[in-house]
VMD Tcl script that builds the backbone (N, CA, C; Angstrom):
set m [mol new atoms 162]
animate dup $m
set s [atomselect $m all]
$s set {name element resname resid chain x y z} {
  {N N UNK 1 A 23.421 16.999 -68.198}
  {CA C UNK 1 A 24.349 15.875 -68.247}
  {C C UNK 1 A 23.568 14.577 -68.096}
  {N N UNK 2 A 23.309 13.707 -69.074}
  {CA C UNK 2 A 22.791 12.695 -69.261}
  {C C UNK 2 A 21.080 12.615 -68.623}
  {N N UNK 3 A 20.773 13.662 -68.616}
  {CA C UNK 3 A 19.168 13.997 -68.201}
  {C C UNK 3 A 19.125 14.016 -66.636}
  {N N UNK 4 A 20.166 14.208 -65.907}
  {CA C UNK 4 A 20.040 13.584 -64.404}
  {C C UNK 4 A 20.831 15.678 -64.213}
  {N N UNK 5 A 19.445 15.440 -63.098}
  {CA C UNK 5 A 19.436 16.438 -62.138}
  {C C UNK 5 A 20.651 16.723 -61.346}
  {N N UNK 6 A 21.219 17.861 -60.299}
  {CA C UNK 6 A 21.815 18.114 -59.497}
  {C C UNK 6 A 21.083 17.251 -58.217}
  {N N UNK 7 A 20.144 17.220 -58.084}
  {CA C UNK 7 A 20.264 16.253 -56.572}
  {C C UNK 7 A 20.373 14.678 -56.765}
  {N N UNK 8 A 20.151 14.220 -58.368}
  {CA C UNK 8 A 19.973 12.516 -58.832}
  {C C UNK 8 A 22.077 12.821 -58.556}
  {N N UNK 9 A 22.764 13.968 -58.823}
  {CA C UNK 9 A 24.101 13.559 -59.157}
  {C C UNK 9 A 24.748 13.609 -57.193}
  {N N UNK 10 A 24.122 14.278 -56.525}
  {CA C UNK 10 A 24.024 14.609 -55.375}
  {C C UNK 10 A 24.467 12.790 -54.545}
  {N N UNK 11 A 23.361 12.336 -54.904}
  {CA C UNK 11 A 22.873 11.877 -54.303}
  {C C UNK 11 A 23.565 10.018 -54.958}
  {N N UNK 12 A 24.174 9.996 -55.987}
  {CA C UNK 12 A 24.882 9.304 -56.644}
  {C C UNK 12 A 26.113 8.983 -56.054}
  {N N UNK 13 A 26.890 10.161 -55.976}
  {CA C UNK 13 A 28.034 10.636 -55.243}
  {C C UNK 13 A 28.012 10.505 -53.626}
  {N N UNK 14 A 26.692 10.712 -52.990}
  {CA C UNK 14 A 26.966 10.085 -51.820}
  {C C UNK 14 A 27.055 8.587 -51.264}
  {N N UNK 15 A 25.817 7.823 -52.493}
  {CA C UNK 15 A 25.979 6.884 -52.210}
  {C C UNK 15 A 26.980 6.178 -52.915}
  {N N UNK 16 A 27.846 6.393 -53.701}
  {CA C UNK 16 A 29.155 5.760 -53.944}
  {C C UNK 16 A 30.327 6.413 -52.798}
  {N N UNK 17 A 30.122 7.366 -51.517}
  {CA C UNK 17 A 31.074 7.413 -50.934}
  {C C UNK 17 A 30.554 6.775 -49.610}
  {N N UNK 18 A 29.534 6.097 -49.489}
  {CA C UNK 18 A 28.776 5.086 -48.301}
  {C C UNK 18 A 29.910 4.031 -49.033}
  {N N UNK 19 A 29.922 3.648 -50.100}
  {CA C UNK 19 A 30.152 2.178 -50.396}
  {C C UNK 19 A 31.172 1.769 -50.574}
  {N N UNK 20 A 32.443 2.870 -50.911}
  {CA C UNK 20 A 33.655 3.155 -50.907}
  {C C UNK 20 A 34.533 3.900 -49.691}
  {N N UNK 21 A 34.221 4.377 -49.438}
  {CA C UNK 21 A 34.605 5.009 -48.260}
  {C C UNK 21 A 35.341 6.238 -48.884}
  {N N UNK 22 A 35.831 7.070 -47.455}
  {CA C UNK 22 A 36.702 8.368 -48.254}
  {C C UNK 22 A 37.822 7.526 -48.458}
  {N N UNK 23 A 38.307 6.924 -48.003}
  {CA C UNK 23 A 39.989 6.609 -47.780}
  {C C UNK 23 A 40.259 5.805 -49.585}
  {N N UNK 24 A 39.295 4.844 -49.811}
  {CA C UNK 24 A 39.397 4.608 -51.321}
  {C C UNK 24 A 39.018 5.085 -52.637}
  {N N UNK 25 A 38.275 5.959 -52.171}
  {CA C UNK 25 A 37.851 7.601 -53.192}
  {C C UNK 25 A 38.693 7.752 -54.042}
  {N N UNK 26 A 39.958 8.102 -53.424}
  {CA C UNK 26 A 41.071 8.440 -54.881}
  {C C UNK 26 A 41.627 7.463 -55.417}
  {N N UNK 27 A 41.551 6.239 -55.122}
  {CA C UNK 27 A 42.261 5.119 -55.554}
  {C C UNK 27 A 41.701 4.535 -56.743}
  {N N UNK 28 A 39.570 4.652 -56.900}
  {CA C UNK 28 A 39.095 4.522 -57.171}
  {C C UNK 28 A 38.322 5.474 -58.472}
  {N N UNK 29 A 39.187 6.558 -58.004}
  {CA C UNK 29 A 38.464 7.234 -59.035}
  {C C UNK 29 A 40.193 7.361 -60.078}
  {N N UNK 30 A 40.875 7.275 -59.957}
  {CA C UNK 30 A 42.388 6.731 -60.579}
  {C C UNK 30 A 42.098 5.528 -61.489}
  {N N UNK 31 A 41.652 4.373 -60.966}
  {CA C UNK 31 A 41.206 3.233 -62.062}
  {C C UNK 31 A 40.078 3.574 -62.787}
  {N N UNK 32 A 39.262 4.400 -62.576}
  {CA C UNK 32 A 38.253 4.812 -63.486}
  {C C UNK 32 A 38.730 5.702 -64.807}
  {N N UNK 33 A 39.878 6.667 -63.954}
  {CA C UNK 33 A 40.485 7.769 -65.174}
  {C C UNK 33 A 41.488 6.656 -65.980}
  {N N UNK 34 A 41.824 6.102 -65.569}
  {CA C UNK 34 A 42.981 4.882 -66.472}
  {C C UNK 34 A 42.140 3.631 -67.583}
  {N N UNK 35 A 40.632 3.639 -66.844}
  {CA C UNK 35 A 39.949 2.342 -67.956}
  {C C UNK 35 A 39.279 3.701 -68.956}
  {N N UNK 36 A 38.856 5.037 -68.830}
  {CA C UNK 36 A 38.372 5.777 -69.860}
  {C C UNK 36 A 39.525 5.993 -70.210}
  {N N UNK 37 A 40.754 6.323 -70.393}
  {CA C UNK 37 A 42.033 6.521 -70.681}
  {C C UNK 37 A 42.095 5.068 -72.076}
  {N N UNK 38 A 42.283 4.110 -71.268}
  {CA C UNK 38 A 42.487 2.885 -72.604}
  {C C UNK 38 A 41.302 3.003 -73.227}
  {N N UNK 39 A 40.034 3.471 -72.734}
  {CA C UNK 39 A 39.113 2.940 -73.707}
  {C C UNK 39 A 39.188 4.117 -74.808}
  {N N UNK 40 A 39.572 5.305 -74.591}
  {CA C UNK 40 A 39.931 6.116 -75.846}
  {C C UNK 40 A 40.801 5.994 -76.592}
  {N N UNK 41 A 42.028 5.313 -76.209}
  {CA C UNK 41 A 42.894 4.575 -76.641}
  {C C UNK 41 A 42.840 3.699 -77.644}
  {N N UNK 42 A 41.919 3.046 -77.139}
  {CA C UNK 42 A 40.980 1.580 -77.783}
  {C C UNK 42 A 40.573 2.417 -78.898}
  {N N UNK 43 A 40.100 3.317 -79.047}
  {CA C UNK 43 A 38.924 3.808 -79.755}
  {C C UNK 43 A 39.984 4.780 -81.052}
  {N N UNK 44 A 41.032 4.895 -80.499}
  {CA C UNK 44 A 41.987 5.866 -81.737}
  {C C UNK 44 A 42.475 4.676 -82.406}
  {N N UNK 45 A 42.819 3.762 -81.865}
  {CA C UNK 45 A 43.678 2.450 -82.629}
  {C C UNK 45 A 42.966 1.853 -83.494}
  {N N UNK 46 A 41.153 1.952 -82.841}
  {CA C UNK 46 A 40.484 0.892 -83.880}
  {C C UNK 46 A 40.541 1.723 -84.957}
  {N N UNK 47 A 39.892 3.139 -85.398}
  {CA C UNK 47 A 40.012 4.171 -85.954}
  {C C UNK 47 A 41.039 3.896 -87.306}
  {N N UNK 48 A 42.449 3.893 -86.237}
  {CA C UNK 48 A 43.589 4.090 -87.102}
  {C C UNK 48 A 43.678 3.035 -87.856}
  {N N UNK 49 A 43.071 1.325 -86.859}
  {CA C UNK 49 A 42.941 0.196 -88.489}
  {C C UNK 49 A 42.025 0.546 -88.823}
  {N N UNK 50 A 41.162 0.757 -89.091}
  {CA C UNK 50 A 39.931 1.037 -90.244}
  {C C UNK 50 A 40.134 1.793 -91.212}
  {N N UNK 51 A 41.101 2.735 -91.007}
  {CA C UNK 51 A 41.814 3.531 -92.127}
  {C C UNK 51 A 42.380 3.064 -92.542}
  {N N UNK 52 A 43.215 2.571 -92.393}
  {CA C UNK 52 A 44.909 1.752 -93.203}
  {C C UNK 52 A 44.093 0.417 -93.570}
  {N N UNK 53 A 43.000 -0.035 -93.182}
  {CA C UNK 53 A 42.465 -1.190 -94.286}
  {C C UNK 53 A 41.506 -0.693 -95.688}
  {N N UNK 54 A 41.291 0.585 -95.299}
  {CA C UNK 54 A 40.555 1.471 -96.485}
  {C C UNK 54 A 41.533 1.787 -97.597}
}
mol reanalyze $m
mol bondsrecalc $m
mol representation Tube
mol addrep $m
């Protein structure tokens, strides 16, 4: 997964739960699933004009 090891992902994950805390963990990982959410979104719509201008 993107060339990164089990302890680089280890160790990623801990230090985003130093900096976040547990208590905003899920709040945080909710706005993350909602901006990849629009950005695929984003990404079917542009799609769909690029077709219908073809």
């Amino acid at each position: 997964m993107f060339g990164l090891g089990h302890w680089e992902i280890i160790l990623i994950l801990v230090i985003v739960l130093i900096i976040f805390g547990a208590g905003k963990l899920p709040k945080v990982a909710g706005e993350l699933a909602k901006g990849i959410k629009s950005f695929k979104d984003g990404l079917k719509e542009n799609k769909k004009n690029n077709n219908e201008k073809k």
